[in-house]
C-alpha positions in Angstrom: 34.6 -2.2 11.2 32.7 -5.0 9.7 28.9 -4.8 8.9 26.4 -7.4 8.3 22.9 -7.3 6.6 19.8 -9.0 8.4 16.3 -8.3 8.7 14.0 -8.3 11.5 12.0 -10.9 11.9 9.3 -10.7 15.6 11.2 -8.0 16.5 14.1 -9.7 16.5 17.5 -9.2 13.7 18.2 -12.4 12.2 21.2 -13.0 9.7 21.6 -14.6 7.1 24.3 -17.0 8.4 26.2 -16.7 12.2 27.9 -13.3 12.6 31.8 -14.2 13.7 31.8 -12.2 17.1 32.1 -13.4 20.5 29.4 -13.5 22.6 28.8 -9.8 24.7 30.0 -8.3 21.7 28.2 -4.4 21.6 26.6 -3.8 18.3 24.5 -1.1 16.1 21.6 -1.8 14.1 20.7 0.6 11.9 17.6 0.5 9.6 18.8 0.9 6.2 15.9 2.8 4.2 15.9 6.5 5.8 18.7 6.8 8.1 22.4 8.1 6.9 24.6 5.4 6.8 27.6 5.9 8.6 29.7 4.6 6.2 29.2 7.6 4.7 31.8 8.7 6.9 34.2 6.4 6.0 37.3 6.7 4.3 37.4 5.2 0.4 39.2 1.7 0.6 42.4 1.7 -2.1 39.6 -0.2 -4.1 37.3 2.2 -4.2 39.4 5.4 -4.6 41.0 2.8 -7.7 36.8 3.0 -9.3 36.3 6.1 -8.7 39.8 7.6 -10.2 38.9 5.1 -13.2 35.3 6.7 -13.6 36.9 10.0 -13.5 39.4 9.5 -16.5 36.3 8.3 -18.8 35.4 12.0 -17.9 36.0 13.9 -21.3 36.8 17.5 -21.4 34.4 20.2 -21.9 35.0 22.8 -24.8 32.6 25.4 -25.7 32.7 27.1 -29.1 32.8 31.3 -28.8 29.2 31.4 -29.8 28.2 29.2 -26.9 30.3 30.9 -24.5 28.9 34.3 -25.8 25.4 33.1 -25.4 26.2 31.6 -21.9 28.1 35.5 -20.6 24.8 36.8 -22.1 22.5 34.8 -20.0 24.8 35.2 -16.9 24.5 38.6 -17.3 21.0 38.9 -17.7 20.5 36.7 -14.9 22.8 38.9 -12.5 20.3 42.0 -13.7 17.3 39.8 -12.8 18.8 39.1 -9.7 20.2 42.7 -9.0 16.3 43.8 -9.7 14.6 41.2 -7.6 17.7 42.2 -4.4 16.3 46.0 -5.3 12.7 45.5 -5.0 12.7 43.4 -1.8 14.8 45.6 -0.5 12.9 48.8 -1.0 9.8 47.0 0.4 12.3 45.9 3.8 12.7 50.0 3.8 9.2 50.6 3.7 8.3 48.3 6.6 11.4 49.4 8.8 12.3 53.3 8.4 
């Protein structure tokens, strides 16, 4: 599927040079500023998939010392007891209302 940029112009889509289709030829316009586009749900071309496997190589590894990775278990864990608290309270409001 090929896709050309134009603009409209009097309500009309003019391009910037003739689009190589025949005449009758069905088509889509599709505004680009706030609608998906659907190449979106295309597959990566091998040149692509080539810049993106090449992006993901510069990736480097993450390491975390032990007294990161303590501090990190130590706010996970507070967080699940925030989160067990706030589940706990809601809930026994929920009861409250509904018997």
């Amino acid at each position: 599927m090929i896709s050309i940029k134009g603009v409209i112009q009097n309500g009309q889509v003019v391009l910037p040079r003739p689009a190589e289709l025949p005449d009758g030829t069905e088509v889509h316009v599709l505004p680009v500023n706030g609608i998906e586009s659907e190449a979106e749900d295309q597959p990566l071309s091998p040149e692509e998939i080539a810049r993106v496997l090449a992006l993901m190589d510069q990736v480097q590894p993450f390491d975390m010392t032990e007294q990161e990775r303590a501090a990190w278990q130590a706010d996970r864990q507070a967080r699940k007891q925030w989160e067990t608290a706030q589940f706990n309270e809601h809930s026994d409001k929920l009861k409250k209302i509904w018997p």
